[in-house]
N, C-alpha and C positions, 0 to 999 in steps of 0.2 A: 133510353133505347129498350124496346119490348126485345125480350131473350128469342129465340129460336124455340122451334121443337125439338130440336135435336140435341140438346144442351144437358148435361150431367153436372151436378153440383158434388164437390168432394168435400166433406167434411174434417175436422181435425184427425180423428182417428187414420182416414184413409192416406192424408197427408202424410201421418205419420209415416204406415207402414210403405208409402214408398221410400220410405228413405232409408228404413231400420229392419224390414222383414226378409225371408232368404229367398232365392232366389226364386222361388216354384209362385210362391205370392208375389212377389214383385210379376214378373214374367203374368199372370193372372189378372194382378188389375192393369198391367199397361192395354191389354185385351180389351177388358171391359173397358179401360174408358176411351180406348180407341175407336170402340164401337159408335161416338156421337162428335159430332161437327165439333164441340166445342167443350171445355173442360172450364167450371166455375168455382170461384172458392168464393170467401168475403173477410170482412177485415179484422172480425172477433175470431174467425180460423186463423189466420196470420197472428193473432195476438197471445191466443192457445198454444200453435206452434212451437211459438217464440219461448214462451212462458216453460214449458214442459221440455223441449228440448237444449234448447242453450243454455239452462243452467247446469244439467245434467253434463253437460260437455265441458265445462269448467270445473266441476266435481271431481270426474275422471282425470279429465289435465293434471288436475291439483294431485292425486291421487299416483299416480302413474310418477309424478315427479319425486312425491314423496317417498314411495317405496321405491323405485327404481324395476319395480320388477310387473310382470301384465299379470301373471300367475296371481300373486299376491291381491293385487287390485281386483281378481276375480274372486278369489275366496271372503276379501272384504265385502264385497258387493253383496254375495251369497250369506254371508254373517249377521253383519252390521244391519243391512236392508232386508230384512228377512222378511220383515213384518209391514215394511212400506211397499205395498206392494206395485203401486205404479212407478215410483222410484227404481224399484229394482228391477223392473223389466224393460225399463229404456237403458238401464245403465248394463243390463249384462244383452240386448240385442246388438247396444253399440259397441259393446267389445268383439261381441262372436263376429262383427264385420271381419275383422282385422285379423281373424283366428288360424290362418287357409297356410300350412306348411310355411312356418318361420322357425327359428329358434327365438330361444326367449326372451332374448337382450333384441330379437329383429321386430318380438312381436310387439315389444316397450316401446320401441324408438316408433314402429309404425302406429300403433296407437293414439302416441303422441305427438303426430303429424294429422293423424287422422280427426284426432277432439280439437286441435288448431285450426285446420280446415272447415270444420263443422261450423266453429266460432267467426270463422272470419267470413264464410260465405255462405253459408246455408240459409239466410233469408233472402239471399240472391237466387238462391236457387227453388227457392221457395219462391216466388215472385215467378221466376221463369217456368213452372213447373205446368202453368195452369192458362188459359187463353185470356180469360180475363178477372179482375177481383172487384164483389159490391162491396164499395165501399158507403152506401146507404147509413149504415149506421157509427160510419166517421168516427171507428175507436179510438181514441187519444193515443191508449198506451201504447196501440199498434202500428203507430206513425215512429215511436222512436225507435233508432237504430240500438245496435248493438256497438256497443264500444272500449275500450278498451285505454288504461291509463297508463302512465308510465314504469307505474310497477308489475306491468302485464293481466291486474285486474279486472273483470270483465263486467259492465254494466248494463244490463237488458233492456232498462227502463224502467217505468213504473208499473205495477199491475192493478191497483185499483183505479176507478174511473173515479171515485173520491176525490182523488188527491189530482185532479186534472180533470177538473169539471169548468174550468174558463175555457176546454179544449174539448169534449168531450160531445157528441152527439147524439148521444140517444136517448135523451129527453126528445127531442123533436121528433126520429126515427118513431118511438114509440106514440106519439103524438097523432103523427102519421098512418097510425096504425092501430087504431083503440079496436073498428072493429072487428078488426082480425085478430086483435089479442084478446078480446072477450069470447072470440068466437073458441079460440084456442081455449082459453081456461075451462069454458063449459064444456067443451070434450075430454078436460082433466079430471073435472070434477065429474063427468060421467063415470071412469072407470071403478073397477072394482078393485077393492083397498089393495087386494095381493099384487095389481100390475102397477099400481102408484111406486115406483122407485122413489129415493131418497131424492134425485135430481127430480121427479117430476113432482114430489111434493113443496120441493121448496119456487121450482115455477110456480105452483096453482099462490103460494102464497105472496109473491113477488107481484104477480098481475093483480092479484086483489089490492094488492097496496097500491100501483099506482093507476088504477083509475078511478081511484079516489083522490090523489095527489098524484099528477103526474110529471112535477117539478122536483118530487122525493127520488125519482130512478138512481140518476147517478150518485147520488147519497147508498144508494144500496148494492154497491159496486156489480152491476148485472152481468159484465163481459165475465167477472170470477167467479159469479155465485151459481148464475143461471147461462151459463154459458149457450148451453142445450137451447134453451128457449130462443133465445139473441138471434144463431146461427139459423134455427126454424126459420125464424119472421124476416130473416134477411135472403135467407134460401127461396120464401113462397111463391117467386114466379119462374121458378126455374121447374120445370115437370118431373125431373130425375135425381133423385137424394142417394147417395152414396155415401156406406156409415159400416164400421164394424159393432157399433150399437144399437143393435136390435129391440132392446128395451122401450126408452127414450123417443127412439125415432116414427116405431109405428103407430101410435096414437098420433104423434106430433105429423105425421106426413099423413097418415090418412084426411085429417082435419087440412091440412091445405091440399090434400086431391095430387098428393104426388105418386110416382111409385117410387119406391124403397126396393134398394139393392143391399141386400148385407153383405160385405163379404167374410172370410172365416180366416182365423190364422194358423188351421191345421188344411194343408195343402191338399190332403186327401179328401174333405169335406167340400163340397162344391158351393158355389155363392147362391142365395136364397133369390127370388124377384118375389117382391108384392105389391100387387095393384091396389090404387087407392080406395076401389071399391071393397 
């Protein structure tokens, strides 16, 4: 099925902050993405998702249980995670949910309902969140559920495409795709070294490995390494890219001709648009 024009692609970040941001951003992107007939993710954003926030929610769980107290769990967070720094901003956004006039034995127990909830539904609600998901690049990991054992332990699945390569699709995705991902690299390799980020240097080096071998992909676990790229080349026919990374995004969406919306997560800072020209 050819996409619409009127189609917005939301990427992992934007996923995110609907879930985890206060209310002035939430409120802000339901706006924008209201603004277009139809809302799109694809299966490496599902599998990002997954990966970044359900473990984090088992973390807290564990945490919350252990001290007994929300206080406490927030000072660890602020501690411990000082130095992780994606770590500790999904672990203290998802506290500050929960934050709103309780006492502190009210703000534990709801916490504690709240990292349960996260655990038991939030890929449902992820699923529900969006009109439709490409599934073009058939991520493995992104197929398995979230589950839970008898000892209340919680199991995400697997994250590398390594280890679930009898299942795994984007050897053929990329296949599909050599020349859009050559076209992609040489707009990498055009930039100048200071906008090369770390993710975009280890793209330009990923594509040059497999179009030279292109049966090596899933051997180079690409949904975890090169996430950025994956999401691009699964995003390209959709005209509208929606990202809180700015970096990353606009080299990679100008080269598929999309426009790029950033948005910000200081409420006061308004969302960027740039055209692909």
């Amino acid at each position: 099925m050819r996409p619409r024009a009127d189609e917005v692609f939301l990427d992992t970040s934007i996923q995110i902050a609907r879930i985890l941001s206060g209310p002035e951003i939430k409120s802000r992107t339901r706006a924008t993405i209201s603004g277009y007939e139809s809302s799109v993710t694809s299966s490496v954003v599902r599998q990002e998702f997954k990966r970044r926030l359900m473990p984090e929610a088992q973390y807290l769980l564990n945490k919350l249980i252990e001290k007994g107290s929300y206080t406490a769990v927030m000072r660890h967070v602020m501690s411990v995670l000082a130095t992780r720094d994606r770590k500790r901003d999904i672990c203290l956004e998802s506290l500050q949910i929960v934050f709103e006039n309780e006492t502190e034995q009210g703000l534990t127990d709801r916490a504690k309902s709240y990292m349960r909830s996260r655990l038991r539904i939030g890929m449902i609600e992820f699923e529900n969140s969006v009109t439709r998901i490409i599934e073009d690049a058939a991520c493995a990991c992104s197929m398995y559920p979230v589950t839970q054992n008898k000892r209340g332990v919680y199991d995400f699945g697997p994250t590398k495409c390594s280890n679930v390569r009898d299942r795994c699709g984007v050897v053929e995705f990329l296949r599909a795709r050599v020349e859009l991902t050559d076209k992609v690299l040489q707009a990498i390799k055009q930039l100048p070294a200071t906008d090369k980020t770390k993710e975009l240097q280890k793209a330009e080096a990923f594509i040059e490995s497999i179009l030279q071998n292109p049966d090596s992909a899933s051997l180079r676990d690409p949904c975890l390494e090169v996430g950025d790229l994956i999401i691009a080349l699964e995003s390209a026919d959709i005209p509208v890219f929606y990202t809180l990374n700015f970096k990353e995004s606009k080299p990679l969406c100008r080269v598929l001709g999309q426009r790029l919306i950033v948005g910000n997560k200081n409420p006061n800072r308004a969302e960027e648009v740039h055209e692909p020209s």
